[in-house]
N, C-alpha and C positions, 0 to 999 in steps of 0.2 A: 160291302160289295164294291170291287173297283167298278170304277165308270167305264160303261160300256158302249156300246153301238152294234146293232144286227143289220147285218149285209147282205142284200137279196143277189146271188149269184146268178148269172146267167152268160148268155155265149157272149155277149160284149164284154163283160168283165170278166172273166172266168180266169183267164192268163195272169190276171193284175190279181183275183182274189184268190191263189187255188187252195183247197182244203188241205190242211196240215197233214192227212193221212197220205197227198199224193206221194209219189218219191219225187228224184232231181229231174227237173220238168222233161228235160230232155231222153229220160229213161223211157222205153218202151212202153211199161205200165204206165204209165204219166199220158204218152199220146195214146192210145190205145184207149182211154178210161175218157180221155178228152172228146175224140171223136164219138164215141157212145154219149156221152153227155152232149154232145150239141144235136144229134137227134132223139134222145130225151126229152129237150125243153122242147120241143115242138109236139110234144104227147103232154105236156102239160108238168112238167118235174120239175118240184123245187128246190134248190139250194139254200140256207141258210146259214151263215157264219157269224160266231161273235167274238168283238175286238176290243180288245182292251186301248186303252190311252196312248199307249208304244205302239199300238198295232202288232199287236201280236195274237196272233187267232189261236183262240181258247176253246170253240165250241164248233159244233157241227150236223148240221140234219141235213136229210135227204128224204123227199117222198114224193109220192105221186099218186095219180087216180087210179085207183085200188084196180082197173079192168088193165091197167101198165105194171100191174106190180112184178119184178124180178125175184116173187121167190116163188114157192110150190103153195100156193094159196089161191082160195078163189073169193074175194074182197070188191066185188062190183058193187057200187053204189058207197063205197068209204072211203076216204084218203088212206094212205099206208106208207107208212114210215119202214125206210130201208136201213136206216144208217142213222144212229146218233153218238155221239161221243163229248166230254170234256175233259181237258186235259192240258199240264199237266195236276196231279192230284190235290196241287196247293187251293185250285181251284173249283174242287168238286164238293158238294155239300154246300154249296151257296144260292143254288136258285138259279146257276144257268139253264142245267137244264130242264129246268122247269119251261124255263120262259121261252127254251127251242121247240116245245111241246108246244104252246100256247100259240109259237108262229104258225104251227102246223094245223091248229086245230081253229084258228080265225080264218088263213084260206080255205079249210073246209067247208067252213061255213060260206063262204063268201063263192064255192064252187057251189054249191048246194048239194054238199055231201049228207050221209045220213048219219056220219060221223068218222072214225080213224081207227082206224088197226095197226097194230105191228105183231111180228115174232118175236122172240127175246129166248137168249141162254144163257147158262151160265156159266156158258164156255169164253176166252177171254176175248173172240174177233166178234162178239156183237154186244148188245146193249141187256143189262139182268132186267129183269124185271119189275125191281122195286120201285124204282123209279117212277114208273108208269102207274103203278096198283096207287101210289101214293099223290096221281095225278086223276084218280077215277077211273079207269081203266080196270076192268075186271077179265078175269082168266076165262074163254070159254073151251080151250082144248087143250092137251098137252102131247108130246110122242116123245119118242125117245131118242137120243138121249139126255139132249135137257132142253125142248123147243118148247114152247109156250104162244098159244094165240091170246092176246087179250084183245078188248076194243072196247071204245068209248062212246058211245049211241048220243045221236042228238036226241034224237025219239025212234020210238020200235022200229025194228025195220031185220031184215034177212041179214041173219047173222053173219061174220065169214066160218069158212072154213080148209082146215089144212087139205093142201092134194094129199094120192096113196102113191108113195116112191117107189112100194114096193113093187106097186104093176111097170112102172118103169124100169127097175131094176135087171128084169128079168129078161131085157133087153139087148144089154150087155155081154157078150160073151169074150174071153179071155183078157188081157191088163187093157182099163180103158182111166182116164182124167174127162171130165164131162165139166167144162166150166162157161163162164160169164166172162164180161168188162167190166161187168158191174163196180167190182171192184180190183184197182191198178197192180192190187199187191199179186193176187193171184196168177197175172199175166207172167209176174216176175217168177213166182214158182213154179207156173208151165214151164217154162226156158229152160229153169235148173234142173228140174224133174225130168225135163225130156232128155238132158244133157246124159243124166245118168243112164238112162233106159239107153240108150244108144250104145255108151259103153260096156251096158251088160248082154246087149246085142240082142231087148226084148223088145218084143213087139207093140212099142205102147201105143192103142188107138187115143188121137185126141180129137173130143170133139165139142164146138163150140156154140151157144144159145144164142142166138141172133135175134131172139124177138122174146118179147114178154110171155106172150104163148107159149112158145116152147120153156121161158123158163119153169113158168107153172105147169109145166110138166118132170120137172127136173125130175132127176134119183135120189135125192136128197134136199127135203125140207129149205135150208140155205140157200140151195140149189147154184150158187156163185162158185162152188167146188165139189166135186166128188171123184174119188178114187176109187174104182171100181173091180174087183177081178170075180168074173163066173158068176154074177150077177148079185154080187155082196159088196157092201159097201162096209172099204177101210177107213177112210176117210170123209170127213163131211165139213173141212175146212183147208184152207192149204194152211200145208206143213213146211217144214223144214227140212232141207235134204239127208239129215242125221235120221230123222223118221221116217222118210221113206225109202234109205236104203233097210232099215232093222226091221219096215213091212215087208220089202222085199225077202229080205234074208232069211228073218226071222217067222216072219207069220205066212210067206207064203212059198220058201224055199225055193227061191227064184235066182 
């Protein structure tokens, strides 16, 4: 294992540490995810980054007090993990992120959580699950189609549970994007996504989660993205604009 150091982020540091997933600072997504993160830490959200020798940021958590969590969950009384990642792959399978877990689950303790929850898929913008099963973390729900609740109990206590998208869904009436800051990249695919809609001269409504509440209301589980049309969800991560013209085109003869 190279020699490391974990970096507690916050709004003093944030510009000097920012997490490898952001884009080039100056990019929209970049301040957009900034500004959402400096009224985060004031709800209690933590950052956590690991550095190798070079200083080269290898790893990555994001969580918070499960009643702040930005996904479709109802996680009061557990910390909740939003975001983990290590990367690149020369690095994984060594126990980083093990040890990003470990940061997560001492502040719990130390908020006097009742322990930590995350989602996980096995789709490739969030975290599988092995990881976590392999850290004590047991499954208690699943939906479709590939989200996973697990959590790690200090002792009993009220489980979490997934919100129902689908009562939200039905909300939505003709081409809608329903997204977050949460995360920077999705900001970047609103831009290009709306770029297109414009050109094909539809009507895309976009509308955006401003509070933790409403995320855990979202249309979709992840709740940081959803592509919406008639109250069905295409999408439940951002895409690529190669994919959402072949949903336009193709799946919804748009």
């Amino acid at each position: 294992m190279a020699k490391i150091r974990i970096i507690n982020i916050d709004t003093n540091n944030l510009e000097k540490y920012p997490p490898r997933c952001f884009l080039n600072p100056k990019h929209e997504g970049n301040v957009k995810k900034y500004e959402w993160l400096n009224e985060r830490f004031k709800e209690g959200l933590k950052i956590k980054q690991i550095y190798t020798e070079d200083k080269k940021c290898i790893g990555f958590i994001e969580y918070t007090l499960g009643e702040f969590a930005w996904r479709s969950v109802n996680a009061k009384g557990l910390m909740f993990i939003h975001c983990l990642w290590v990367s690149p792959n020369k690095f994984k399978s060594k126990g980083y992120g093990t040890m990003l877990i470990d940061e997560c689950l001492k502040d719990a303790k130390k908020e006097k959580q009742n322990g930590v929850a995350v989602i996980t898929s096995e789709g490739s913008f969030m975290a599988g699950k092995s990881l976590f099963l392999k850290n004590g973390f047991k499954e208690i729900e699943q939906q479709k189609p590939s989200f996973t609740l697990l959590v790690k109990e200090f002792k009993k206590t009220t489980l979490p549970k997934l919100n129902s998208p689908e009562k939200e869904l039905k909300k939505y009436t003709g081409l809608n994007l329903v997204y977050s800051r949460q995360c920077p990249w999705v900001v970047r695919s609103i831009a290009e996504l709306s770029e297109i809609a414009k050109k094909k001269k539809l009507d895309l409504k976009i509308t955006e989660l401003k509070t933790a509440r409403e995320a855990q209301r979202a249309p979709s589980i992840y709740g940081t993205f959803s592509l919406i049309y008639d109250g069905k969800i295409y999408a439940d991560h951002y895409i690529s604009t190669t994919r959402f013209k072949n949903i336009l085109e193709k799946e919804l003869n748009l």
